[in-house]
Each structure stands twice: as C-alpha cells, then as structure tokens.
C-alpha positions in Angstrom: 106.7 153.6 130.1 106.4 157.3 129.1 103.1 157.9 126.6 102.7 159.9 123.4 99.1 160.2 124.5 97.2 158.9 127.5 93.3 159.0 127.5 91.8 158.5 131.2 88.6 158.3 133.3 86.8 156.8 129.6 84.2 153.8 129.1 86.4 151.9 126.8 84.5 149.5 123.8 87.5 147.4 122.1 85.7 146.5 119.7 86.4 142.6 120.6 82.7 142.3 121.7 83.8 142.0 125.2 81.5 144.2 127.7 82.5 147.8 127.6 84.8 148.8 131.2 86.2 152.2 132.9 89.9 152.8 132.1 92.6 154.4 130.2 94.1 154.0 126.7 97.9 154.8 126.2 99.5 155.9 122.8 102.9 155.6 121.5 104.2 155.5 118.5 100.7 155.7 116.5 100.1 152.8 118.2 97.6 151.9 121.7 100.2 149.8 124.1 98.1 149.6 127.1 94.7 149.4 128.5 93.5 149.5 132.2 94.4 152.2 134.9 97.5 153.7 133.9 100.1 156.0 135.9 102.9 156.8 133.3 103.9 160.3 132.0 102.3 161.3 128.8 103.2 164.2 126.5 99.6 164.6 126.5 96.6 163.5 128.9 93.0 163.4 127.8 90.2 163.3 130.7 87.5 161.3 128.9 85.0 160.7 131.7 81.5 160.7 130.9 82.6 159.7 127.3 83.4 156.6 125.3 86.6 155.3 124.1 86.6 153.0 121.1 88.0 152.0 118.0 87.2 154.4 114.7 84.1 152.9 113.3 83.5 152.1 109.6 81.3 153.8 107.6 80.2 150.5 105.2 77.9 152.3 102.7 78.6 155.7 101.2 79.1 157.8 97.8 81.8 160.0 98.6 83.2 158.7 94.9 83.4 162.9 93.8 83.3 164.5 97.1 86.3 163.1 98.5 87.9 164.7 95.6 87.3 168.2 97.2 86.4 166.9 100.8 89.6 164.7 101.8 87.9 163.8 105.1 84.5 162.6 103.8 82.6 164.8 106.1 79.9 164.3 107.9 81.2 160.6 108.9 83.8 161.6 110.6 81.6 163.6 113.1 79.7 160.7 113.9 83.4 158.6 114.6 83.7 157.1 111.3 87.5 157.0 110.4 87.0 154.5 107.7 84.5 155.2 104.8 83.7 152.9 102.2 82.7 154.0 98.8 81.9 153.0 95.3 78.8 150.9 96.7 75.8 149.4 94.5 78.1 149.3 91.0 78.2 152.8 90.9 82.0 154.7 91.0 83.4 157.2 89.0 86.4 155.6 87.9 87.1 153.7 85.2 85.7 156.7 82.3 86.7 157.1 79.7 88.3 160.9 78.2 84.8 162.3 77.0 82.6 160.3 78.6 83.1 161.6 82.2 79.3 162.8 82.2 77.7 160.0 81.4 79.0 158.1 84.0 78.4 161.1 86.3 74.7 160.5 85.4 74.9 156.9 86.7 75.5 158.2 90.3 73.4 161.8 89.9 70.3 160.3 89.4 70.8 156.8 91.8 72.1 158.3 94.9 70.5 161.9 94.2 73.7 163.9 94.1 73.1 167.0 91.5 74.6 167.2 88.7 75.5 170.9 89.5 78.1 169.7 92.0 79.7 166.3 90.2 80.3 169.0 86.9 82.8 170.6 89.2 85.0 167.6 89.5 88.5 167.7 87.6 88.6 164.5 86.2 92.2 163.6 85.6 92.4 160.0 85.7 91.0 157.2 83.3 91.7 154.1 85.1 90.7 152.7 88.6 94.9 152.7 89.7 94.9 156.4 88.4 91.9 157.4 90.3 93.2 155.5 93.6 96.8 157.5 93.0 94.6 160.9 93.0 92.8 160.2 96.2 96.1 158.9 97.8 97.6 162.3 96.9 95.2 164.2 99.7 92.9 162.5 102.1 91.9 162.8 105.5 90.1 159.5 106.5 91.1 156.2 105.4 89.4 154.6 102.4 88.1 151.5 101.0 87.5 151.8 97.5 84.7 149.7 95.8 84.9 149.1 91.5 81.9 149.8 90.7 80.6 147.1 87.7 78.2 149.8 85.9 81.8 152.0 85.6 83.3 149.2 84.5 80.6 147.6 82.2 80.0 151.0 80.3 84.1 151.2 80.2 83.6 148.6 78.3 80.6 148.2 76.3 80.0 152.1 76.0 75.9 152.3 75.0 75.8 148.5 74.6 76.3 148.6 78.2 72.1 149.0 78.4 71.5 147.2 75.8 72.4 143.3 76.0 74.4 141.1 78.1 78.2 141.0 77.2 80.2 138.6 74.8 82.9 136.2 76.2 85.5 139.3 75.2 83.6 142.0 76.8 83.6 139.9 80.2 87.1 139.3 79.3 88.0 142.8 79.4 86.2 143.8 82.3 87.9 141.2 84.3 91.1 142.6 83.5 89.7 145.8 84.8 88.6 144.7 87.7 91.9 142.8 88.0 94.2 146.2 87.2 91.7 148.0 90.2 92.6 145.1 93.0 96.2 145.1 92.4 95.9 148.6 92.7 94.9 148.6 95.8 90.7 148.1 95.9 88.6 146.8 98.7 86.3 144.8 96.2 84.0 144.9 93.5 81.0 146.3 93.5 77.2 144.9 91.7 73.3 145.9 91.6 70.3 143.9 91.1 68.0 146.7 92.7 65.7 147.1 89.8 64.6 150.4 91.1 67.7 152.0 89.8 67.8 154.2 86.8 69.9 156.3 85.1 68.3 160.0 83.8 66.7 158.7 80.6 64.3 155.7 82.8 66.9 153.0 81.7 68.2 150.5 84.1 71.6 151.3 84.9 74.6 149.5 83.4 75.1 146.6 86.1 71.3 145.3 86.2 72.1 144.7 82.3 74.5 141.5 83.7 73.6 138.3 83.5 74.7 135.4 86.4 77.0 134.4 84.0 79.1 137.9 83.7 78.5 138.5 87.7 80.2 135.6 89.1 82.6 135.9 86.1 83.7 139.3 87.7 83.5 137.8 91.0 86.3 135.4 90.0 89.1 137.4 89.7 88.6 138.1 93.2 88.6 134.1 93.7 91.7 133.8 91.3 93.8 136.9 93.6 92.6 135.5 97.0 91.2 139.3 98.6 88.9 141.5 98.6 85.3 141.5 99.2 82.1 141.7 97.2 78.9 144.6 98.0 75.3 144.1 96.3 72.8 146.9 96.0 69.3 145.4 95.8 70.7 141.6 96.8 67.5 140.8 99.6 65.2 140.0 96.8 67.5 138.0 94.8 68.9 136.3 98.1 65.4 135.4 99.2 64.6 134.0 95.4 67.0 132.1 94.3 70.3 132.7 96.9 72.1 134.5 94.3 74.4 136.2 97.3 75.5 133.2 99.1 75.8 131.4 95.6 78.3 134.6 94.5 79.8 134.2 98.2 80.4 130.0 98.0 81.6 130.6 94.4 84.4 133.1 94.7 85.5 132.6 98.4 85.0 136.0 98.9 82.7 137.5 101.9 80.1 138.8 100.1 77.6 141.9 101.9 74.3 143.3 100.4 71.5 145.3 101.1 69.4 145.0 103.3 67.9 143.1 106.0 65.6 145.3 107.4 61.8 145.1 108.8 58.8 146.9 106.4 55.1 147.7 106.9 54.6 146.2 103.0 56.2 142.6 104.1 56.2 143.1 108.1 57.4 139.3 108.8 59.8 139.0 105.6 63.1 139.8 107.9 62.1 136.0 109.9 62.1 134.3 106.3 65.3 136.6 105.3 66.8 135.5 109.2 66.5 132.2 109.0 68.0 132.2 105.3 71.5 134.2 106.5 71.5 131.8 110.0 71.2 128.8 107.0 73.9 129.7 105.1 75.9 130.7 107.9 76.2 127.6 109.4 77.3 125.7 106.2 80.5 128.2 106.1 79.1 130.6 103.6 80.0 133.9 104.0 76.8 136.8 102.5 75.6 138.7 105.2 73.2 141.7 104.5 73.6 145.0 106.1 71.2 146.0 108.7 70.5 150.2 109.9 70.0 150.5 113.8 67.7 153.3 112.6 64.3 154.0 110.7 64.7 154.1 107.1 62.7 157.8 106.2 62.2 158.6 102.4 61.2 162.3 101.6 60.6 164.2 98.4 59.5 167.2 97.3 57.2 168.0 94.1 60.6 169.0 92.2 62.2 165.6 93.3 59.9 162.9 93.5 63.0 160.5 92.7 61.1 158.3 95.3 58.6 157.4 93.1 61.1 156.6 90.2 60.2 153.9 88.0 56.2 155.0 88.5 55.4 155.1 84.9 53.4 158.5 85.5 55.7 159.7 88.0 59.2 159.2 86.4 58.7 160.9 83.2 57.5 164.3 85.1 60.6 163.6 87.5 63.2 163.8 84.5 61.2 166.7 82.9 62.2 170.4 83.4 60.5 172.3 86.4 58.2 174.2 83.7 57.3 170.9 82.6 56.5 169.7 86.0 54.5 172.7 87.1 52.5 172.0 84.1 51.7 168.3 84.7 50.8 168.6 88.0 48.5 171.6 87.0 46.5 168.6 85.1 43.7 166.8 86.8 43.6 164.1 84.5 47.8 163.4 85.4 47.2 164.2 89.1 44.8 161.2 89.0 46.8 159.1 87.4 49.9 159.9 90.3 47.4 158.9 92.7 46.1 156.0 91.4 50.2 154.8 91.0 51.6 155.6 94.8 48.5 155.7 97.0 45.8 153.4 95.1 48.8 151.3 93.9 46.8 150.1 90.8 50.1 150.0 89.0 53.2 147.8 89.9 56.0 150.0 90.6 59.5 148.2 90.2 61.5 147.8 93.5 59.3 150.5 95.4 61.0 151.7 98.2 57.9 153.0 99.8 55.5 151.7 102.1 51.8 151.0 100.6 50.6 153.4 103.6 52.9 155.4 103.4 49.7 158.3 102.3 47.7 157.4 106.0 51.3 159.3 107.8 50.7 162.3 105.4 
C-alpha cells in the first residue's frame, strides 16, 4: 500500500493502555491504516526516533470560552500535544448572554478563572444563544472542541439579577432546560455546574450556579438523561462527593458520566484522597459513573499584593482585592488591616470559604 504519511523509528503509545512498543504509524486518507515495521512508499516519511508517537491528548479542563474567539488553536495546549480542548468548565461560559448584558457575564469568568477584564472587553460578541456561539467558533478553529453550557450563563440567561438571589421557580428551571436542551442539539459536549463555594463574581457574591438548589441541578441534568448524550463537569464536586455523594447521585440519576474536581492529596487534609479513593472505587463497582479529575503535577497558587485573588472570600482580604490599586496601597499602609490579613491567612482565626491554600502555606515563604 502506498502512504499519505509514514512515521518511523517512533515509541508508539495507542492509547489502548497496552505497553508502549518501537514501530511505525502509516497515514492515508486522514486516517492511520497500519502499525508495526512498515516498508511501503509514502508521499512523506517522518524519522521519529528518540520520540513518541501517540494519539492527540485531551485537554479536559480549560477557559478558552473568549480566547478561542481570537486564538482558533487554543494555544498553549497544543504545544504540550493537546488536539482536543475542553471548555466552558465549572458553570462558567460565555454563551448564552443576553444583547447588553455581555459584561456581566464576562465578570462571571474575569474574576473566577483570573482572566482580565482588559482582554474579554475585546471580544465581538455576535451571538446570543449557545447554537449561535457554537456556529461562530465552527467558522475558524484550529483544534477540535468540546463545548461545556455553562449553568451560571444559563441561570443568569434566565433569571437575570435573580440569578444571585434565590433558587428558581418551576418556569425558570423550565426555561433553562430548554436552553440547555437548544445547546446539546446543537452540538455540546455537556453541561456544566459549581458547588466550589470559593467562587465569586467581582462584587463578593457567589456566582450564579452555587445559587441552585439539588432540585434545579439534577433538573438540568435530565435533559441530558431525556436526549441519551453528553456528559456532566462539576467545579468544587470533592466536598459535596465526600458529604453527601451529590456526584455519583447526579451520575446514577441522569445516566450520564459525570467528572468533577478534584481528587488530589493536601498538606490541610494529607489522608482525605484514601477516604475520597475508597468512595470513587465504591461507586465504581455498583456501575456508577463520577470520577474526579486528578493533576500528575503539584498544584502551586501564587499572588501578588495587586492580585491576592487567592485569598478571595477572606473577609479582610477580598474587599481590598476588588478595591482600586490606590485603595490597596492604602490598606496595606494600615497596621491595624495588616493585622487583621495576618490573623485571616497565616493565624487562620477566621474560616475562609473553600480556601485553596494550605494552612502552612507562610512556613514556605
């Protein structure tokens, strides 16, 4: 068989979980046709030795929501062999808004995932909808996509300011499944949901989703039950896992694979992953299918006296942190309110909401 393109001398990792092996990969047609030592002509020939050969790797959690507006390959992932990247993660999306409100739920994403305002003013928004934002990024991109909708979009869509207010009528839940419902025919990976308490938008207040009760949630959840697809993603889900099993519940409920941050191993609670292990290897083995995301690498938080955003919810700290920098200067230039920062994130004599911060975190300083 003559090759399109025939990559040789590589480690190949097929991603079946088989052990990796020395060979060559053979393209034709967009499509791989053979593995093992191969002889054929090729238009092209790739040496690969001394490299690996494997499938594109998915990038599960990221906020490209605006930049792959500008950035049609999503870059950085794509450096690090990412050819799929998944967005609209933790409720948060930029798509449905409506004509006016396109700040607002801007701000829901600025202040969360730390992306300046500065850069999401630049974005033309021309769509309304969840299908009209989906036809936009169809229109120019680089990397394939799987598109979350994100339940704060949707609830403030909905509710406008009610949205952080109270938890939604039979109509409002109504309404947003039929949202949620236009977005997956249109071609969405899943919905999107929070319960991190430790996300705010710029005023202090909880974001939209955190606002839901079960009741709305698994409501949502649903319509992914009623069209047979998709999946579900949970910022903050650990905590309400471990309490009460509110992922695998969502999961058993809708039939849909259900994934949520994080399982992960902390100075504060250094034997909480065992509890959290045992719990996913329980619900695993009766068929249930919520399984948190875990990083290969050291989670590292870092701030600066302008953006203390990892202190947010501090109630010393996070008033400072949404104040001008002439307002900052001027705090921290008080004894009395440097105390009082101290006795928050070192002395901890204040609970701090969904603190993403180890308590000795000051001993590395």
């Amino acid at each position: 068989m003559a090759y399109d393109l025939l990559i040789k001398n590589g480690r190949i990792v097929d991603g079946s979980g088989m052990p990796s092996f020395h060979g060559d990969v053979a393209v034709k047609d967009g499509k791989i046709v053979e593995l093992g030592k191969l002889s054929g002509p090729a238009k092209r020939t790739i040496d690969a030795e001394g490299r690996a050969v494997a499938p594109g790797f998915v990038d599960n959690h990221c906020h490209y929501d605006a930049q792959v507006t500008w950035d049609p390959l999503c870059s950085f992932s794509p450096d690090h062999g990412c050819t799929t990247v998944v967005f609209g993660n933790c409720s948060l999306a930029l798509a449905p808004v409506r004509p006016g409100t396109e700040k607002r739920v801007a701000e829901f994403l600025s202040y969360v995932e730390a992306i300046p305002m500065e850069v999401l003013n630049t974005v033309e928004i021309d769509w309304e909808t969840i299908p009209q934002y989906m036809e936009r990024l169809d229109q120019h991109l680089g990397v394939n996509v799987g598109n979350l909708i994100g339940h704060s979009a949707v609830r403030y869509y909905v509710m406008r300011d009610d949205c952080q207010k109270r938890t939604a009528t039979d109509d409002e839940i109504k309404t947003m499944q039929d949202v949620v419902r236009d977005g997956m025919k249109a071609g969405a990976l899943g919905l999107s949901v929070s319960r991190n308490k430790g996300h705010y938008d710029p005023q202090g207040v909880h974001i939209p989703a955190l606002w839901a009760d079960e009741k709305e949630i698994f409501a949502l959840g649903d319509v992914l039950r009623e069209m047979g697809t998709g999946i579900i993603q949970s910022g903050g889900g650990r905590a309400a896992e471990l309490k009460d099993g509110l992922m695998a519940r969502l999961s058993e409920a809708t039939g849909r694979t259900v994934v949520y941050n994080n399982l992960g191993q902390t100075v504060r609670e250094p034997d909480l992953w065992k509890k959290h292990m045992a719990r996913v290897e329980e619900t695993s083995k009766a068929g249930i299918r919520a399984y948190p995301l875990c990083s290969p690498n050291r989670t590292t938080q870092s701030f600066t006296m302008r953006n203390c955003q990892t202190f947010r919810g501090a109630p010393t700290w996070h008033p400072i942190l949404l104040s001008s920098d002439e307002e900052k200067l001027k705090a921290y230039a008080d004894p009395a309110i440097r105390q009082k920062l101290h006795d928050e994130v070192v002395e901890f004599k204040v609970e701090v909401p969904a603190a993403g911060y180890s308590r000795k975190w000051y001993d590395y300083m």
